[in-house]
GULODO-50950 format. One record per atom (N, C-alpha, C): x, z, y. Coordinates in steps of 0.02 Angstrom, whole numbers, padded with zeros to 5 digits, always signed. Layout:
BEGIN
XZY/...
***
This chain:
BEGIN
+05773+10110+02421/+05701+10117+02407/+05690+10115+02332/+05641+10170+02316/+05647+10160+02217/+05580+10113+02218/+05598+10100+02153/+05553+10051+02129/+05478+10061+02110/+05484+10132+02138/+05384+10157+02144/+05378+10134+02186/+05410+10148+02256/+05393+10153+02302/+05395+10064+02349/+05437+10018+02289/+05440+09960+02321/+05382+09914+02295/+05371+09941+02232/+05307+09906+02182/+05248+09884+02225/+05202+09963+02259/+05164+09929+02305/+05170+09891+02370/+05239+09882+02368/+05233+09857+02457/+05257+09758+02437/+05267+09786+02382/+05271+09700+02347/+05183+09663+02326/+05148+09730+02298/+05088+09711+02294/+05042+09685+02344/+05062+09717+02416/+05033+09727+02461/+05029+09648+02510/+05110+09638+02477/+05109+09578+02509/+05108+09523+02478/+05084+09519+02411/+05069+09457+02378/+04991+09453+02400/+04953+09528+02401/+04877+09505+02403/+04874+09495+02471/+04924+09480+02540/+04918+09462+02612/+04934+09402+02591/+04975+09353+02568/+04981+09278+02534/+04914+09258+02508/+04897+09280+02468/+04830+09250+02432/+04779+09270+02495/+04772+09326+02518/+04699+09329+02582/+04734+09254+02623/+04777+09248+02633/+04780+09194+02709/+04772+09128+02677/+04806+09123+02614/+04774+09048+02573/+04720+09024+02577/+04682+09096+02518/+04604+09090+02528/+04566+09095+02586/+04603+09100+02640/+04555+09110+02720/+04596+09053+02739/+04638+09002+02723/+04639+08935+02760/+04596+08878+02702/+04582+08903+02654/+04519+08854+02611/+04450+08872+02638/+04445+08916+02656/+04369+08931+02701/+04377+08932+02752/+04415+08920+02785/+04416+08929+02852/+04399+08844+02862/+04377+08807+02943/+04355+08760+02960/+04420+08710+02977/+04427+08632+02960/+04495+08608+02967/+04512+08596+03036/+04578+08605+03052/+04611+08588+03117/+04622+08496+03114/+04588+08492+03187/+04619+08421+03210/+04670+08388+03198/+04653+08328+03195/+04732+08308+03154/+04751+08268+03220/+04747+08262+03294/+04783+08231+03325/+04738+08227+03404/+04760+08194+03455/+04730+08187+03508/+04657+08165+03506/+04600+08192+03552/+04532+08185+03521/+04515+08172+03450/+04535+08174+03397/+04522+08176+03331/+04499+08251+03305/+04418+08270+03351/+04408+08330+03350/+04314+08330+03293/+04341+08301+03246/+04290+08300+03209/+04275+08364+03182/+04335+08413+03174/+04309+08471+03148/+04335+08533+03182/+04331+08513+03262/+04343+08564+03295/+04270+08595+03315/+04261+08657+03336/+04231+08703+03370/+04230+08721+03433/+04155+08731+03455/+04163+08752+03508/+04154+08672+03573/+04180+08692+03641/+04149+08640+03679/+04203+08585+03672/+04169+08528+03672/+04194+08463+03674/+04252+08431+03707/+04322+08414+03686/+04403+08416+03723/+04389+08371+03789/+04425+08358+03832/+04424+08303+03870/+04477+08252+03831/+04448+08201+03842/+04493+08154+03813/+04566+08115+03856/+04607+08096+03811/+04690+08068+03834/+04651+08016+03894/+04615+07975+03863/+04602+07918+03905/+04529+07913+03918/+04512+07900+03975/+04422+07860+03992/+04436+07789+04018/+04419+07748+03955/+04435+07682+03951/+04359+07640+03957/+04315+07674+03998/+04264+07665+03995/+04229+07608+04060/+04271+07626+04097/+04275+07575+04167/+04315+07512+04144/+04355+07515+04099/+04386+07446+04095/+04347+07398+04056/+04358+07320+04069/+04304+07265+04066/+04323+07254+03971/+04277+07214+03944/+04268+07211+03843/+04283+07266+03793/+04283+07260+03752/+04280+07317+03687/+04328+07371+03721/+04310+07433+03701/+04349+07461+03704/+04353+07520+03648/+04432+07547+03611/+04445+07562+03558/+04505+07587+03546/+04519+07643+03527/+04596+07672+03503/+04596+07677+03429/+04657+07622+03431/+04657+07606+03351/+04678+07695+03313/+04660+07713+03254/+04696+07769+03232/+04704+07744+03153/+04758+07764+03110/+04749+07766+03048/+04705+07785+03038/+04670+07753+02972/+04622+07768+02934/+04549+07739+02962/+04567+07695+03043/+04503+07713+03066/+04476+07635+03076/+04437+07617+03032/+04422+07533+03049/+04415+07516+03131/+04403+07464+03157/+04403+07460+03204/+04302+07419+03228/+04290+07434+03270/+04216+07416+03273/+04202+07339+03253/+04133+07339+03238/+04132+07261+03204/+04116+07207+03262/+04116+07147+03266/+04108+07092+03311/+04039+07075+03332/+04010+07105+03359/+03939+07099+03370/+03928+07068+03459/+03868+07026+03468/+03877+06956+03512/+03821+07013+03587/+03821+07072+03558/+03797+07095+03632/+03836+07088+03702/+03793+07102+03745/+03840+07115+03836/+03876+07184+03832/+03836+07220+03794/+03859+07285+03825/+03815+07350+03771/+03879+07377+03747/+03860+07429+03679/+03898+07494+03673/+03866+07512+03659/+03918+07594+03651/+03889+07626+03590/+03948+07674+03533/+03927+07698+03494/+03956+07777+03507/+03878+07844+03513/+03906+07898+03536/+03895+07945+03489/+03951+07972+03482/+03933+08038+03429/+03900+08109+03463/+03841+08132+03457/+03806+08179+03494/+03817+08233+03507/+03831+08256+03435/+03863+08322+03436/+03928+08361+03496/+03963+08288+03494/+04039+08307+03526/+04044+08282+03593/+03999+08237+03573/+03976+08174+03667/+04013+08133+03675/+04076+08118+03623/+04142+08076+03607/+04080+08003+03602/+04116+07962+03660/+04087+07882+03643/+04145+07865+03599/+04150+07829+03553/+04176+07824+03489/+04205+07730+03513/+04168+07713+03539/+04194+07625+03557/+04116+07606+03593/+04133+07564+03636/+04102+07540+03664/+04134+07483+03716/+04092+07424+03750/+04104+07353+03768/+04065+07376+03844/+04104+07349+03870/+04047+07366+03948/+04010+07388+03978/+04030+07462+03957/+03983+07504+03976/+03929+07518+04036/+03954+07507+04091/+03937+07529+04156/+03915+07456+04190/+03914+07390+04140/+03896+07343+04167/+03812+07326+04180/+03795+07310+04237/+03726+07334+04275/+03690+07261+04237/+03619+07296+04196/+03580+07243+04155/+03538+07260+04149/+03461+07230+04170/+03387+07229+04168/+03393+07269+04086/+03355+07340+04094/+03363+07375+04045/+03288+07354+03990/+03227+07315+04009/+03184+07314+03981/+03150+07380+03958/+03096+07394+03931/+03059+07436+03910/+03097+07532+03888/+03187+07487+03881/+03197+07556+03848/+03212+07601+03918/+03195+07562+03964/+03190+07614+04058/+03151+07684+04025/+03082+07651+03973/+03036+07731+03955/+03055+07764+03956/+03144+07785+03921/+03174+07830+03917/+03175+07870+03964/+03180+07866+04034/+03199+07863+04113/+03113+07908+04108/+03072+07863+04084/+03000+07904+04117/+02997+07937+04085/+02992+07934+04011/+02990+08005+03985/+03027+08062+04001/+03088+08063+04007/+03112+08117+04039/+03077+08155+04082/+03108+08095+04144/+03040+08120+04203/+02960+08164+04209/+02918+08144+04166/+02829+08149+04162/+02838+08194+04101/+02852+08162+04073/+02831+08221+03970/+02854+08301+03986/+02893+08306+04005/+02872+08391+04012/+02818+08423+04100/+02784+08368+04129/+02744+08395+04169/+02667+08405+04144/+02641+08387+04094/+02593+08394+04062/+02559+08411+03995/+02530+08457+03990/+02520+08466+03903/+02505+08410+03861/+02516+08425+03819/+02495+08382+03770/+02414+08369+03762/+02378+08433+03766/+02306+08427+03743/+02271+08403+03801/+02305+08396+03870/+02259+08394+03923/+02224+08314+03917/+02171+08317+03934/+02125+08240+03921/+02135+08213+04013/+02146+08172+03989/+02146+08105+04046/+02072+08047+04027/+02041+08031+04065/+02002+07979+04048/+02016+07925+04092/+02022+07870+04062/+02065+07813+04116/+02025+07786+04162/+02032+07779+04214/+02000+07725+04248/+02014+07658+04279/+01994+07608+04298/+02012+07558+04303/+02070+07562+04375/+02070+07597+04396/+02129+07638+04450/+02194+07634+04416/+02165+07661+04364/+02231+07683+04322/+02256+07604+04304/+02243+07576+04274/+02260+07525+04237/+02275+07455+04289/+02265+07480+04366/+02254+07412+04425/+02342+07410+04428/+02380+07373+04438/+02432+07317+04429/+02484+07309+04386/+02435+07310+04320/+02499+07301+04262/+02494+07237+04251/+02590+07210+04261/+02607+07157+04255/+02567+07108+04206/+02560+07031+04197/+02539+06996+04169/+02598+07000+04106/+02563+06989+04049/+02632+06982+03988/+02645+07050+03959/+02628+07105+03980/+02666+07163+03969/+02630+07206+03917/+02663+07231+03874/+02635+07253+03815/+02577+07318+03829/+02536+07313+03768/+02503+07343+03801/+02464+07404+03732/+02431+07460+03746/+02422+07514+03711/+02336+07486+03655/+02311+07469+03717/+02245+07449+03711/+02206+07512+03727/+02228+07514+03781/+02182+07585+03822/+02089+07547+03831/+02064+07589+03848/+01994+07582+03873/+01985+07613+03938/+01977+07563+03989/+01903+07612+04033/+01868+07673+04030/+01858+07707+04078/+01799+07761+04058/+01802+07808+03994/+01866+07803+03952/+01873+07823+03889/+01921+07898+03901/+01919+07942+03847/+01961+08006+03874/+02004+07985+03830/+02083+07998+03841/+02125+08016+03807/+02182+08082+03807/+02194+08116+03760/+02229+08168+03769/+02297+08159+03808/+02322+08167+03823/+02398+08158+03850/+02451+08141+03784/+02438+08175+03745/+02466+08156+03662/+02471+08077+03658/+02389+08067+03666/+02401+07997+03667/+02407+07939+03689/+02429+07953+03760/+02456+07918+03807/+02534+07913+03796/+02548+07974+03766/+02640+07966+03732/+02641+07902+03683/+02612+07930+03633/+02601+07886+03582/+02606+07792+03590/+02577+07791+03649/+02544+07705+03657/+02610+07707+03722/+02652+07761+03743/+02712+07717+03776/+02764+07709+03740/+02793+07761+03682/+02830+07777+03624/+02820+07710+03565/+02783+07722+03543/+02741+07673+03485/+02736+07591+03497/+02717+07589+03530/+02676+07502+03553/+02721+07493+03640/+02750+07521+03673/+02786+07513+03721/+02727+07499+03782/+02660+07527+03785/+02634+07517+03818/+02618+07524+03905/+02625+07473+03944/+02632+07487+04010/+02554+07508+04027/+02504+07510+03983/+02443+07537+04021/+02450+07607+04018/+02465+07645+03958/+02487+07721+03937/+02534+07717+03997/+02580+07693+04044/+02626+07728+04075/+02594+07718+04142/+02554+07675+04148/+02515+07672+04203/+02468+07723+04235/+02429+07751+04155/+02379+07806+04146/+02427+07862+04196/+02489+07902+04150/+02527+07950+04156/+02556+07942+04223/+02576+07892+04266/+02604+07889+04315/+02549+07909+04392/+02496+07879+04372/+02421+07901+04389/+02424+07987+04399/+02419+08003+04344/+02421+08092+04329/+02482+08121+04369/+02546+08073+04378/+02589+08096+04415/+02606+08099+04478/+02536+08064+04499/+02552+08065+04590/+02555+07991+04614/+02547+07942+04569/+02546+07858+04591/+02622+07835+04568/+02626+07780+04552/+02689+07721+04542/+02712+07729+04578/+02716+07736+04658/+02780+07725+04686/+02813+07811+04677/+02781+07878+04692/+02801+07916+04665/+02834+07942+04590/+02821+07918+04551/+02835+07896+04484/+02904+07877+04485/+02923+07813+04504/+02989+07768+04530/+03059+07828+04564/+03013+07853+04625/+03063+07902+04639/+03083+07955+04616/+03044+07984+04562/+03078+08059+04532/+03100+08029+04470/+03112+07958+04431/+03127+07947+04379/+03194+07940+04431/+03220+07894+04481/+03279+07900+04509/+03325+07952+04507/+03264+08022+04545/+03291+08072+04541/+03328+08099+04465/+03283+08098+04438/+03310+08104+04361/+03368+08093+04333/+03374+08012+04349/+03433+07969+04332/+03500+08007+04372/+03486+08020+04437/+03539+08044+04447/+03577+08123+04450/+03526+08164+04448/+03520+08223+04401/+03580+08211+04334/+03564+08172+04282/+03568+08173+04227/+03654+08109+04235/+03664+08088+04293/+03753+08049+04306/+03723+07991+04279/+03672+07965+04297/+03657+07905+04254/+03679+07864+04327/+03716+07833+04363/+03752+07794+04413/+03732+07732+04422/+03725+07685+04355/+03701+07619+04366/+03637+07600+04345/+03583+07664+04359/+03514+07636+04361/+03487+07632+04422/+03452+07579+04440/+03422+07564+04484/+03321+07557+04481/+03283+07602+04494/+03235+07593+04459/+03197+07561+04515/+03164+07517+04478/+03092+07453+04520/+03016+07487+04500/+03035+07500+04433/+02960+07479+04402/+02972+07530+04353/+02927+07571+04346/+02932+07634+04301/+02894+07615+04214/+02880+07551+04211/+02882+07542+04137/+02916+07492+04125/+02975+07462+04159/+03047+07432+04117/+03027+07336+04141/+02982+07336+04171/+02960+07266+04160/+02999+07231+04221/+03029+07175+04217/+03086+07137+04261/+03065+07137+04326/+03089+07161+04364/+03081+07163+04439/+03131+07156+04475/+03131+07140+04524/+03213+07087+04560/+03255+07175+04576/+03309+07176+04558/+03357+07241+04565/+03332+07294+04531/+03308+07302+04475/+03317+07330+04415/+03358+07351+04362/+03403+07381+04361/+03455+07377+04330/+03483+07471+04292/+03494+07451+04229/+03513+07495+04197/+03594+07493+04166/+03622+07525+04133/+03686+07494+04093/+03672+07530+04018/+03725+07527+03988/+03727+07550+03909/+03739+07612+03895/+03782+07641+03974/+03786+07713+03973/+03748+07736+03992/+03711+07735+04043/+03664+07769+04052/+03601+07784+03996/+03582+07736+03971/+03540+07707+03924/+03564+07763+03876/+03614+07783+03883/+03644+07801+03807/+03640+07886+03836/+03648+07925+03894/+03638+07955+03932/+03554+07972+03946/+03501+07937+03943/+03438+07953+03935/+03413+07949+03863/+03459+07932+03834/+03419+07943+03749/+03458+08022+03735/+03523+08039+03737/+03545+08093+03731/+03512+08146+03746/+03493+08143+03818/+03452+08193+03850/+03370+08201+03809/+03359+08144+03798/+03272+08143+03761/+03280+08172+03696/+03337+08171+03664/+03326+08196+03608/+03336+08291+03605/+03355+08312+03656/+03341+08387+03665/+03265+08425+03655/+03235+08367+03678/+03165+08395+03710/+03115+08391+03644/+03097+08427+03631/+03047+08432+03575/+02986+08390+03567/+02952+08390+03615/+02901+08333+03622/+02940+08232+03615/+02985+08244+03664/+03024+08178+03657/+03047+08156+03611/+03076+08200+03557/+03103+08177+03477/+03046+08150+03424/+03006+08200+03449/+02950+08194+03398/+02890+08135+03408/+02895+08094+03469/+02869+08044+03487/+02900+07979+03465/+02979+07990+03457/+03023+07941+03467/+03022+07924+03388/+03037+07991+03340/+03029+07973+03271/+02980+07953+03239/+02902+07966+03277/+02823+07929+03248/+02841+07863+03233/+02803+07845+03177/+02791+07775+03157/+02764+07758+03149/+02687+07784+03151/+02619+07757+03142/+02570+07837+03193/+02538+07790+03199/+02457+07850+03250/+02409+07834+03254/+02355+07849+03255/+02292+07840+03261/+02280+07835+03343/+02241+07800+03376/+02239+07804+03439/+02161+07803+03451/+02119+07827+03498/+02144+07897+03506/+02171+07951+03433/+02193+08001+03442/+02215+08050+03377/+02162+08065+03345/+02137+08096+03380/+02058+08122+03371/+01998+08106+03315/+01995+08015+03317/+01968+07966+03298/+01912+07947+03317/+01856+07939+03300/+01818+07909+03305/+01780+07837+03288/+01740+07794+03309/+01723+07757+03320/+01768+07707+03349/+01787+07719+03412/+01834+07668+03418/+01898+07678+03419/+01910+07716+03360/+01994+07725+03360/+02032+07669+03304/+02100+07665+03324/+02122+07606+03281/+02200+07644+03278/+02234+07605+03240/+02297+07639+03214/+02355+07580+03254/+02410+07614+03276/+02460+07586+03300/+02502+07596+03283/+02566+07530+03260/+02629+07562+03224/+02700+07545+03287/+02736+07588+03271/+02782+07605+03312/+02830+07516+03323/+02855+07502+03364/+02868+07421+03362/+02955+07397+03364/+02982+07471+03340/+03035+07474+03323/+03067+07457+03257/+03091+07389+03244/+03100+07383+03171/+03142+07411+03139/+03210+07418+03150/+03258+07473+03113/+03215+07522+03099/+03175+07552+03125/+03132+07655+03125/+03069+07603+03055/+03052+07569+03069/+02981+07564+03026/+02989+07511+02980/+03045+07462+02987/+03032+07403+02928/+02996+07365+02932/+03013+07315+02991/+02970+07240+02982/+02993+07184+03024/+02953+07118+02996/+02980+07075+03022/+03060+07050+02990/+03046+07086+02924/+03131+07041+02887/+03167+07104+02935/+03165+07156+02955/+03209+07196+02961/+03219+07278+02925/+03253+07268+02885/+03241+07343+02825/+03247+07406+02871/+03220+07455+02861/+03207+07515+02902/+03295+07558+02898/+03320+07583+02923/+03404+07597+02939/+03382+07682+02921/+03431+07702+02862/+03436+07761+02838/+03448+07800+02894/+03390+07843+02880/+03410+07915+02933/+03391+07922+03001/+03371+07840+03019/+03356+07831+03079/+03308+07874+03112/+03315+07913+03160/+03243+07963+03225/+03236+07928+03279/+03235+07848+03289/+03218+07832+03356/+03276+07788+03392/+03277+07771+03451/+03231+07825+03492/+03169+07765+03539/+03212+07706+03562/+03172+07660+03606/+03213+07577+03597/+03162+07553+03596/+03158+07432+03617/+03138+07438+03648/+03153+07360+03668/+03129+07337+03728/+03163+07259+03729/+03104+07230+03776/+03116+07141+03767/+03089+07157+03847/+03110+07100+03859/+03092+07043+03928/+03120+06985+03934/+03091+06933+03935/+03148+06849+03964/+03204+06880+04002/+03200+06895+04045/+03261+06912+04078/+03331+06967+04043/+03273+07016+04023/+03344+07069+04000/+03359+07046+03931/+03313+07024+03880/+03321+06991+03824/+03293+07059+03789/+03347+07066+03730/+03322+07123+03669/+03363+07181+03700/+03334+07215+03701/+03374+07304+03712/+03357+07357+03680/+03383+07385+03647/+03371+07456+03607/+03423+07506+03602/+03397+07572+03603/+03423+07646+03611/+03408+07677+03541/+03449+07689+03485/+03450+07703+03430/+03489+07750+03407/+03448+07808+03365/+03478+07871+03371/+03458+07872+03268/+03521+07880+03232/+03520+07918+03170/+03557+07970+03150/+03529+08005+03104/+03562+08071+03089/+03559+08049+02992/+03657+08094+02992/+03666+08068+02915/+03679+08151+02891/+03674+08208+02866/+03682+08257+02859/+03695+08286+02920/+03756+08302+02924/+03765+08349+03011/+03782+08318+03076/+03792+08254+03058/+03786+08201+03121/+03745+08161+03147/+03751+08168+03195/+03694+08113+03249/+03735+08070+03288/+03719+07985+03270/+03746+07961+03327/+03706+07914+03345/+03708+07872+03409/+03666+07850+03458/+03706+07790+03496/+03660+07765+03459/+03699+07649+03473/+03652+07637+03527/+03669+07609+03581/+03640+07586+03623/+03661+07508+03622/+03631+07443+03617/+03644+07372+03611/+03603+07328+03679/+03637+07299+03717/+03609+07269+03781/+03598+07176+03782/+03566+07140+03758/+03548+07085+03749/+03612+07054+03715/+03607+07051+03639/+03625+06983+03601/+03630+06917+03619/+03673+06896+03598/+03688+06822+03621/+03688+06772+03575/+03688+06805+03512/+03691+06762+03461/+03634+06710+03434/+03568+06738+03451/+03527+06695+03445/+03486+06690+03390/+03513+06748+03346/+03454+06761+03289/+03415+06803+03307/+03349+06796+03278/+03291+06839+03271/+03292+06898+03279/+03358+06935+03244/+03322+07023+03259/+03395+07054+03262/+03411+07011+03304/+03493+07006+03311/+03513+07095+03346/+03477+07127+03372/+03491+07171+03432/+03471+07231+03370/+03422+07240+03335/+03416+07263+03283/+03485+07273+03231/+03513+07213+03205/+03579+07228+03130/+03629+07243+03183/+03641+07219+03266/+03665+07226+03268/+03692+07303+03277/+03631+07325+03291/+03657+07419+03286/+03644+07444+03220/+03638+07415+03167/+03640+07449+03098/+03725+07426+03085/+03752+07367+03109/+03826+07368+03097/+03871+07429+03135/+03842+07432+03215/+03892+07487+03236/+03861+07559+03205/+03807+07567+03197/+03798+07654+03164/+03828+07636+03104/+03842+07618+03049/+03877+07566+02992/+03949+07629+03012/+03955+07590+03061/+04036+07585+03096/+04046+07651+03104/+04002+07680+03134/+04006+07744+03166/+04012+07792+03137/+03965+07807+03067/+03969+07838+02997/+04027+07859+02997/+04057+07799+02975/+04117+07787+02912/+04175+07811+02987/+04198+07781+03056/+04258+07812+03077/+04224+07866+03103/+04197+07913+03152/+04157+07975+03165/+04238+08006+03144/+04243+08034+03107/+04288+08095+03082/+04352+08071+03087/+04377+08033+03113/+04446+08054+03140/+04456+07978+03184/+04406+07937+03219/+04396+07900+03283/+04419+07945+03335/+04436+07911+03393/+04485+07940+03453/+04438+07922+03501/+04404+07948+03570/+04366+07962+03593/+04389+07915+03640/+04344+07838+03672/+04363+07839+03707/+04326+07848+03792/+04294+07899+03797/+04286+07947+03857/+04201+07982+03814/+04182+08012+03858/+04139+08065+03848/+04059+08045+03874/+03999+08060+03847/+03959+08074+03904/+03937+08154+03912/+03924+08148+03981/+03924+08225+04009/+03856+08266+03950/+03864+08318+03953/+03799+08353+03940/+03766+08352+03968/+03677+08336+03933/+03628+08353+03994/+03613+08403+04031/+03619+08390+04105/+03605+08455+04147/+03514+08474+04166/+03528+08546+04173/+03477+08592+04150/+03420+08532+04208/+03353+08539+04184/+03304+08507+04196/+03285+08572+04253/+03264+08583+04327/+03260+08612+04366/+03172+08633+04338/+03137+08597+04324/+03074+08605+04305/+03077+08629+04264/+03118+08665+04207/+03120+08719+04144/+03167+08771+04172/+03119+08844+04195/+03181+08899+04192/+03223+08910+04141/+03210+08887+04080/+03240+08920+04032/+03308+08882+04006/+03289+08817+04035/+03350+08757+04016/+03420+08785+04050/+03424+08782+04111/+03479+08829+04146/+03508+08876+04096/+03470+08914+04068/+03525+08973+04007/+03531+08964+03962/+03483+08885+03938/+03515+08855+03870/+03581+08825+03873/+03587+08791+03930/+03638+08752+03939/+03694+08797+03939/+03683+08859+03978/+03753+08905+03989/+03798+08931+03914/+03722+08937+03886/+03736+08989+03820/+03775+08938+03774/+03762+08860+03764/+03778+08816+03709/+03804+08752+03760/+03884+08756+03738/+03952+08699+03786/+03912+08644+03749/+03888+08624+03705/+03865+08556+03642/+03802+08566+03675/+03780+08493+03674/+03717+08463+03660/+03671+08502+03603/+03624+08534+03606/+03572+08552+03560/+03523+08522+03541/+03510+08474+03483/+03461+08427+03479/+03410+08436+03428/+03360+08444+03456/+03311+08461+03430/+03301+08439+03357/+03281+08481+03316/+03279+08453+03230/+03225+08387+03220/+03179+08402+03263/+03127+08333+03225/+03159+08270+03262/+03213+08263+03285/+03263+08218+03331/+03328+08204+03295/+03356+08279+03294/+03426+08257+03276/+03462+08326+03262/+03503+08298+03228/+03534+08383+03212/+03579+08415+03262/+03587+08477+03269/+03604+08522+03328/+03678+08556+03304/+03698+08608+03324/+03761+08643+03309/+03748+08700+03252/+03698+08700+03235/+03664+08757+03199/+03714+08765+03127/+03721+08671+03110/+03798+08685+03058/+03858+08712+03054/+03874+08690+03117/+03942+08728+03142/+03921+08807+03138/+03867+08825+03175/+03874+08921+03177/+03885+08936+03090/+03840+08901+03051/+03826+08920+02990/+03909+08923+02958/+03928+08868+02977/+04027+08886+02951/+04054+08920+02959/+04040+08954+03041/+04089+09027+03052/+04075+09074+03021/+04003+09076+03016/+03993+09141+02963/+04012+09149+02899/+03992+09077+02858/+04018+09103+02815/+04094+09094+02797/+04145+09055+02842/+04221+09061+02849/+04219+09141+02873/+04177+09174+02902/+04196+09256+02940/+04191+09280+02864/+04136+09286+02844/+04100+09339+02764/+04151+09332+02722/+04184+09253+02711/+04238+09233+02664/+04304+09272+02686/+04313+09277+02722/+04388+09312+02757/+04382+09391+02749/+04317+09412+02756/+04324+09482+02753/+04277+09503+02691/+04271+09461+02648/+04271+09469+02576/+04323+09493+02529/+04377+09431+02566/+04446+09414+02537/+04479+09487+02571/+04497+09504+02619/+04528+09544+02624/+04509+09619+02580/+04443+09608+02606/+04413+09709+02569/+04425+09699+02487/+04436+09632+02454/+04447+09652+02377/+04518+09636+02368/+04563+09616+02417/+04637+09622+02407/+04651+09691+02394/+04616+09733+02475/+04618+09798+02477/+04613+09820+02403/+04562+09819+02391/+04531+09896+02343/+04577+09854+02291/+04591+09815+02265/+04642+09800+02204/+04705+09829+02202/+04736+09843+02252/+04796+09865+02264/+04785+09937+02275/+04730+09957+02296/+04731+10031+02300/+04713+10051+02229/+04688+10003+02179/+04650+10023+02102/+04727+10015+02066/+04770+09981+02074/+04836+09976+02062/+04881+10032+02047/+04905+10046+02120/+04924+10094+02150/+04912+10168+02107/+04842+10182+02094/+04799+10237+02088/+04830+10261+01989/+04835+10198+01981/+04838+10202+01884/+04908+10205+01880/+04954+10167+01921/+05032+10199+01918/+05052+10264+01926/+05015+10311+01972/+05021+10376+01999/+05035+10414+01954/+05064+10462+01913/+05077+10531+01872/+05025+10568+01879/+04983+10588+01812/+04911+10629+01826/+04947+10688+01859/+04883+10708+01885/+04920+10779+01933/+04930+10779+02009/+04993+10702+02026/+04993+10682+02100/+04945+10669+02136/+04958+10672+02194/+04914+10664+02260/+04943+10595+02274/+04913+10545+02326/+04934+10494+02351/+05019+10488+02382/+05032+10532+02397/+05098+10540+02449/+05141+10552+02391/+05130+10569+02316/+05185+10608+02286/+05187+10684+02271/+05160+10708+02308/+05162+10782+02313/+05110+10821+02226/+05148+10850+02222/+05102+10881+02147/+05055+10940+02197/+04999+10947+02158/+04936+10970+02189/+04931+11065+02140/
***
């Protein structure tokens, strides 16, 4: 072979070296090991192990990957949303008076059967057997309220008169009870048992951390549900008036109070207290392209806002291992809501969780990488090309044709 003719095929293949370099620097990184799929694509692996049935912490040590911190709850799980990878968690499936954050359970259920603008005016019907003790919106009698703000005063202030109102609109409490069941089990939630459709202690009541963690997942899809969960202050009614008054959301990580600093990034989602179940909260933050979601089931330790730091230590936790933590089991994706035609072909079209922006961030990052890892690759290639053909072209003998041939 002469040395014209070897020149470009040497060129040809230095600029195929540099395209595949420069298309493994743009291109998206490969996993570095079993579930260590922080920067994989596409639907979510099954994991080596579901260590999720077995009894205290549970955790696969990995290099690099701290291990979760010592926190005095029953029962906690920290989930990464995006991937559905539970990241560590302590007793999951263990059955515990869920308190107020059950809402989760009703909202699902009720919030997409009614508009937002539709007015309800309460009546004392509405408001006949809410428990003694139980928090309350400060509804009125005889008063209209939009449906907006009946969210608001169950979201915000954890109000059992607002869920009383809505359950009313839904066909009565004991109907209420049964399609939030239905719900629960729709959605693989296994160890809820529902009594009382606003969370308040009733003998066989029972929720766990997964599930819990399984109805906040699902709420944060829903557009109305995110955007309730992230409010921190409202006017009640919205509207105003005369007798309107302002209510702040009674979640201290989301709003800052009570000696508890507000938790970067935080969207929600639900507290909850009762003597019996103690402190419970469903807590969802987003740090750039991640969302993850601490669920904490009654503290033992005995401080004040113990159920609170203690999920600013595991999202803490969660941050920092997230990207190369080892999964230890999954929660399912939420399945399509039968009451939305359109959910069925969301679900088909997108293997990941899609979470609504005023909630939590969605896959919308990931698409944005392929493209521009695609644009980058076939950037790289079309100017390898034309360099080697601009090459090529200035070596040639004026006169020749491409092949050699004189013209």
């Amino acid at each position: 072979m002469s040395t014209a003719t070897w020149s470009p095929v040497r060129a040809l293949s230095a600029a195929a070296v540099c395209t595949a370099s420069l298309l493994a620097l743009c291109g998206p990184a490969v996993a570095d090991g079993p579930n260590g799929i922080d920067d994989l694509r596409g639907a979510p692996p099954t994991p080596t192990e579901n260590l999720l049935d077995e009894p205290g912490v549970q955790f696969l040590p990995r290099p690099g990957v701290p291990e979760p911190p010592r926190v005095s709850a029953l029962s906690w799980a920290v989930t990464d949303l995006a991937s559905h990878r539970i990241l560590a968690a302590k007793d999951v499936h263990r059955p515990l008076p869920p308190a107020s954050t059950l809402k989760t359970l009703f909202a699902l259920t009720v919030l997409p059967k009614f508009s937002q603008a539709t007015v309800r005016t309460v009546s004392s019907a509405d408001l006949a057997g809410i428990e003694a003790g139980s928090s309350l919106a400060g509804l009125k009698e005889d008063m209209p309220y939009r449906v907006a703000d009946l969210w608001h005063g169950v979201f915000l202030t954890s109000g059992s008169d607002a869920v009383h109102a809505l359950a009313a609109m839904n066909g009565g409490w004991g109907r209420t009870i049964d399609e939030m069941q239905a719900t629960a089990r729709r959605l693989g939630a296994r160890d809820t048992t529902v009594e009382s459709a606003d969370g308040f202690d009733t003998p066989g009541q029972t929720s766990s951390a997964y599930d819990l963690s399984l109805f906040g997942q699902a709420g944060l899809t829903n557009r109305d549900f995110a955007r309730f969960a992230a409010t921190k202050t409202a006017l009640l009614p919205e509207d105003g008036g005369p007798d309107a008054y302002g209510i702040q959301n009674t979640n201290r990580l989301l709003v800052g109070s009570h000696g508890v600093a507000p938790y970067d990034g935080l969207i929600g989602v639900k507290n909850g207290y009762t003597t019996h179940a103690g402190n419970t909260l469903v807590a969802a933050a987003r740090r750039g392209d991640r969302t993850l979601l601490v669920t904490v089931m009654n503290p033992r330790s005995g401080a004040e806002n113990a159920v609170y730091e203690e999920a600013r230590a595991l999202l803490d936790w969660g941050f920092d291992a997230a990207p190369r933590a080892a999964a230890v089991g999954l929660l399912p994706a939420p399945s399509p809501d039968p009451r939305d035609p359109g959910s069925e072909r969301a679900a088909q079209r997108a293997p990941r969780t899609t979470l609504h922006r005023a909630g939590a961030a969605g896959a919308d990052g990931d698409v944005a990488d392929l493209v521009i890892w695609a644009f980058c690759g076939t950037a790289v290639v079309a100017l390898a090309g034309l360099g080697t053909a601009l090459w090529w072209r200035r070596r040639q003998p004026a006169g020749q044709d491409d092949d050699g041939a004189t013209s």
